[in-house]
N, CA, C and O of each residue as an XYZ file, in Angstrom:
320
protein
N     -48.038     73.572    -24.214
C     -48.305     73.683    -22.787
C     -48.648     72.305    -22.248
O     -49.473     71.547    -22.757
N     -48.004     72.091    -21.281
C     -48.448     70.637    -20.633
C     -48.605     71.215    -19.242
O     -47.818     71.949    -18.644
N     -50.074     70.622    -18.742
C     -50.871     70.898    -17.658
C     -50.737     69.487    -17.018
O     -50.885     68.558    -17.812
N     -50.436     69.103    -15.491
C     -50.743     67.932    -14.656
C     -52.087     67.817    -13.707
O     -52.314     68.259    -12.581
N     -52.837     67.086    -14.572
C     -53.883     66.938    -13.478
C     -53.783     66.692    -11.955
O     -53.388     65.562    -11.667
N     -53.999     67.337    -11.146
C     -54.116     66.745    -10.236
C     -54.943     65.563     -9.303
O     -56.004     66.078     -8.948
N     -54.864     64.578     -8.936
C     -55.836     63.319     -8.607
C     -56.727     63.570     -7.469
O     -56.010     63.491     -6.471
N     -58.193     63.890     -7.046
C     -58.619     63.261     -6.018
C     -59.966     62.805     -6.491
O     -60.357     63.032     -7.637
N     -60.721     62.113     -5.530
C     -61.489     61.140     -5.725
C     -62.564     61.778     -6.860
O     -62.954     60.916     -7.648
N     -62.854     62.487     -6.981
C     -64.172     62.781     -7.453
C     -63.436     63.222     -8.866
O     -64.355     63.314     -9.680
N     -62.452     63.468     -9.377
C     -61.792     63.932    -10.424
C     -61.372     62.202    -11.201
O     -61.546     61.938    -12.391
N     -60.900     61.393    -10.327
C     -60.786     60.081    -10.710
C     -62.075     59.527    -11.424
O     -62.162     59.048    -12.554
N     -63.163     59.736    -10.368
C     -64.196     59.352    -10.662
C     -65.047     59.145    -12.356
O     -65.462     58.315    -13.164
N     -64.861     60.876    -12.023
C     -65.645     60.953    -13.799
C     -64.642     61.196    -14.360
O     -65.034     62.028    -15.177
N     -63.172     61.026    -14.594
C     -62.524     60.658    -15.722
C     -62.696     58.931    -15.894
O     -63.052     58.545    -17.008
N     -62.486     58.038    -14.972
C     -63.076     56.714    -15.041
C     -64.636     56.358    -15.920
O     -64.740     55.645    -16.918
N     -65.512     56.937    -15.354
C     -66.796     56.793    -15.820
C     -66.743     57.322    -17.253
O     -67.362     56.726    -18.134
N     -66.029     58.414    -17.518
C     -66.525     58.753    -18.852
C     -65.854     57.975    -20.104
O     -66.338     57.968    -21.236
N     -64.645     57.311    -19.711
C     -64.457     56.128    -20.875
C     -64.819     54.775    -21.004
O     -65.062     54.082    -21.993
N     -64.795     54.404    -19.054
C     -64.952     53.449    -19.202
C     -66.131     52.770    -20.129
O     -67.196     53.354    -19.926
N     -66.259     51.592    -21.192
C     -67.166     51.136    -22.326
C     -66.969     52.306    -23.578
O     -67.821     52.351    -24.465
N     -66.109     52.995    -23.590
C     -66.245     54.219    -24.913
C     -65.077     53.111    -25.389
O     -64.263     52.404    -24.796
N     -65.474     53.370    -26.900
C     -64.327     53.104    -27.734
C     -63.175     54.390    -27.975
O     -63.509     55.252    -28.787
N     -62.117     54.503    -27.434
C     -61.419     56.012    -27.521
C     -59.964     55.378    -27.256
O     -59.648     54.261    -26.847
N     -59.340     56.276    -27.561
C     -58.147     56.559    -27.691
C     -57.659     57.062    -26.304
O     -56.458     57.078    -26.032
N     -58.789     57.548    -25.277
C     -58.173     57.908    -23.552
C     -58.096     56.784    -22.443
O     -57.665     56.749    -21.290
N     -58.817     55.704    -23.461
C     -58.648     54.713    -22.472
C     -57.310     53.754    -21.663
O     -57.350     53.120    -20.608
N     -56.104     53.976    -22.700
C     -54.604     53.721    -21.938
C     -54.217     55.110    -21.135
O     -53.606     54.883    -20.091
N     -54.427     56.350    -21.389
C     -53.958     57.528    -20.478
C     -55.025     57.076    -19.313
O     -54.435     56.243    -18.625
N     -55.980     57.225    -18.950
C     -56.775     57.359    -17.731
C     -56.456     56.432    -17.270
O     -55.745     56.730    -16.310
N     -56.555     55.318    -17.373
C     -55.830     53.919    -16.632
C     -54.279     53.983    -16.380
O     -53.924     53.391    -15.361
N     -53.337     54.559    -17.080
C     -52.530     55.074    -16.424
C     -52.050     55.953    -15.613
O     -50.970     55.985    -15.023
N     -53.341     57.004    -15.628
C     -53.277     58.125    -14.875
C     -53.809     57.714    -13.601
O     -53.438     58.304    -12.586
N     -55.064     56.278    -13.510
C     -54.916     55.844    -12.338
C     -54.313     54.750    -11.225
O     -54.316     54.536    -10.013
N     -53.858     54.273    -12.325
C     -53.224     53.496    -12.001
C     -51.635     54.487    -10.852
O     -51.429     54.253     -9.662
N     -50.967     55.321    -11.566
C     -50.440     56.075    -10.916
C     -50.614     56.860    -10.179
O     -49.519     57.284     -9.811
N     -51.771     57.580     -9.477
C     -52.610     58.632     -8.947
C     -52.926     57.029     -7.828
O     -52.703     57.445     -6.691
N     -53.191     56.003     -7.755
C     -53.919     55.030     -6.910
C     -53.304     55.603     -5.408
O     -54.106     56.463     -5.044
N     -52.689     55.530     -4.839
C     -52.211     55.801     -3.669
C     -52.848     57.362     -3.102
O     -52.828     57.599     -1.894
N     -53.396     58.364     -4.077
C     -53.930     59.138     -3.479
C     -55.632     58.832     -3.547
O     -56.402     59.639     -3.027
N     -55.933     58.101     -3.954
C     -57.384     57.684     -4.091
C     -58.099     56.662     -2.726
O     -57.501     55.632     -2.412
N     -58.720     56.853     -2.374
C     -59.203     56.537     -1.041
C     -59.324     55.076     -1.271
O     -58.845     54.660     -2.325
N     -60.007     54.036     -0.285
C     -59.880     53.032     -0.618
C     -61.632     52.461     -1.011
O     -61.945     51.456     -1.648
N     -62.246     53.154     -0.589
C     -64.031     53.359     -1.027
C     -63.547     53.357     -2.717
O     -63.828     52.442     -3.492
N     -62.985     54.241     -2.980
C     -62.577     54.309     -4.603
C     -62.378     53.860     -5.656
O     -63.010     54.061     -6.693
N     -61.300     53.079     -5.445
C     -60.152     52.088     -5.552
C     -61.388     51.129     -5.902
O     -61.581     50.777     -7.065
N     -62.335     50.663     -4.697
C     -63.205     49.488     -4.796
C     -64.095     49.461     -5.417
O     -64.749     48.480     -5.769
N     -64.294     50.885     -5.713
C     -65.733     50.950     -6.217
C     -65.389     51.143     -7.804
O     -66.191     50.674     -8.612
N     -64.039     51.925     -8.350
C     -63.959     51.059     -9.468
C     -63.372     50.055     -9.975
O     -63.268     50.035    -11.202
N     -62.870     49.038     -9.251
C     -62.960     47.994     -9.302
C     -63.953     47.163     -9.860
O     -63.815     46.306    -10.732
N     -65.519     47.702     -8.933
C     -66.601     46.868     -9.096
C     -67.345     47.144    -10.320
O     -68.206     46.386    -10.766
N     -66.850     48.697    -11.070
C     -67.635     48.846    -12.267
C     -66.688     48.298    -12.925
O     -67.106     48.260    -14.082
N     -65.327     47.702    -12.879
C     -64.701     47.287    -14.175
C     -65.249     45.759    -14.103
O     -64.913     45.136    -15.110
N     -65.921     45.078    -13.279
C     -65.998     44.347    -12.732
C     -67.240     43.354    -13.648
O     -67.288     42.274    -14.235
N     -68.426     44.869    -13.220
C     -70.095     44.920    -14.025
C     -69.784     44.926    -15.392
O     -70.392     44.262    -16.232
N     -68.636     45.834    -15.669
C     -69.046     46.596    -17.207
C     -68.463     44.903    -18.246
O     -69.105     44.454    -19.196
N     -67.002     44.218    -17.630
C     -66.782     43.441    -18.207
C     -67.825     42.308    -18.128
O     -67.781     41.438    -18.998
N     -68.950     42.233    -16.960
C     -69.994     41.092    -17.108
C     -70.569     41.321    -18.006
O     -70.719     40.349    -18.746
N     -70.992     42.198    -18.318
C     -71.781     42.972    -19.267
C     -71.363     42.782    -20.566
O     -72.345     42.690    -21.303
N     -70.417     42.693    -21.102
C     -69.895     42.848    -22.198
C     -69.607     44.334    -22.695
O     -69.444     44.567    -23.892
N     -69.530     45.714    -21.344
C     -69.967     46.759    -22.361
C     -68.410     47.383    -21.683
O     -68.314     48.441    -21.061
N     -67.359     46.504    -21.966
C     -65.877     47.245    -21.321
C     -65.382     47.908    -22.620
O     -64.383     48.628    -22.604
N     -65.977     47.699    -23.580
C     -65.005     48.025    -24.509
C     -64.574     46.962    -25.549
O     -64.645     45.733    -25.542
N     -64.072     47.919    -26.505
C     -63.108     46.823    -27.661
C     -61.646     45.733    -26.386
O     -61.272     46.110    -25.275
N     -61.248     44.597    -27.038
C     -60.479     43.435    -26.858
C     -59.142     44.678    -25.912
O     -58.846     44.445    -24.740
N     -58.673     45.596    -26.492
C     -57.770     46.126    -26.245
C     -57.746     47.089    -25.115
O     -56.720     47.249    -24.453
N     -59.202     47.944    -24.797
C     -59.716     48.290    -23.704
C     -59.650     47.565    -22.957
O     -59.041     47.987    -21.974
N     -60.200     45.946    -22.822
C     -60.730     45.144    -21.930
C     -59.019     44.810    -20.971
O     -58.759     44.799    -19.768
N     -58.134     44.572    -22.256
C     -56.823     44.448    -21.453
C     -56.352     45.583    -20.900
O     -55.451     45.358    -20.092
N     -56.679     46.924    -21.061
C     -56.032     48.028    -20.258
C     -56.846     47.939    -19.230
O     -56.151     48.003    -18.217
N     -58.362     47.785    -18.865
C     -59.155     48.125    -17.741
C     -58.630     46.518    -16.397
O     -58.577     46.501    -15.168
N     -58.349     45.430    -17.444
C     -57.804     44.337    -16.563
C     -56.648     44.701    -15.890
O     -56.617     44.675    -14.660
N     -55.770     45.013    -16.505
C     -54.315     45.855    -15.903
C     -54.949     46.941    -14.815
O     -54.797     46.658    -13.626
N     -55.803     48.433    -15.227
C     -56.156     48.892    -13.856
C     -57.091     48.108    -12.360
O     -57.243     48.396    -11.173
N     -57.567     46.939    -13.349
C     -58.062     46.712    -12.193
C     -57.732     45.972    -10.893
O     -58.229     45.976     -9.767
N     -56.358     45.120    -11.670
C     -55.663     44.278    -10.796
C     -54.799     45.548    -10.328
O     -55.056     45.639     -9.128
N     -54.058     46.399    -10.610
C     -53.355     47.419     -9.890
C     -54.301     48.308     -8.290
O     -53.788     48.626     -7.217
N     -55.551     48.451     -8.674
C     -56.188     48.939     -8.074
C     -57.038     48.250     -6.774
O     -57.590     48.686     -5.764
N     -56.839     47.049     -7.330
C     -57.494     45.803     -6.321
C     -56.522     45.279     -5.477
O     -56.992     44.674     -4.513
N     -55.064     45.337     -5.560
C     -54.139     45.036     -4.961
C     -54.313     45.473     -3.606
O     -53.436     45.257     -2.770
């Protein structure tokens, strides 16, 4: 069975929050899922995770080397 999420803000939200800094295996699907879903995501959204990919990489807490390059890819897509 394959189910399509559907995108709006608050569904973006905590799928974002809950990997972003996890070491996992969902971290290329959700970044692609928003990365593609971006156009239905408001622009409050868009910015605001922006600004946690923003913190989390000041931080050091984005993730393993390979995360850090998928969350860089959503974030320049999303900041555009």
């Amino acid at each position: 069975m394959s189910a399509k999420l559907e995108c709006n803000d608050s569904i973006a939200m905590c799928a974002f929050r809950y990997v972003l800094g996890r070491r996992t295996y969902q971290v290329p699907f959700v970044v692609e899922w928003l990365i593609e879903s971006q156009s239905k995501l408001n622009s409050d959204t868009r910015a605001q995770i922006v600004k946690e990919i923003d913190v989390a990489d000041e931080r050091g807490e984005i993730g393993m080397d390979m995360d850090r390059a998928e969350w860089m890819k959503c974030r320049t897509a999303l900041a555009g």
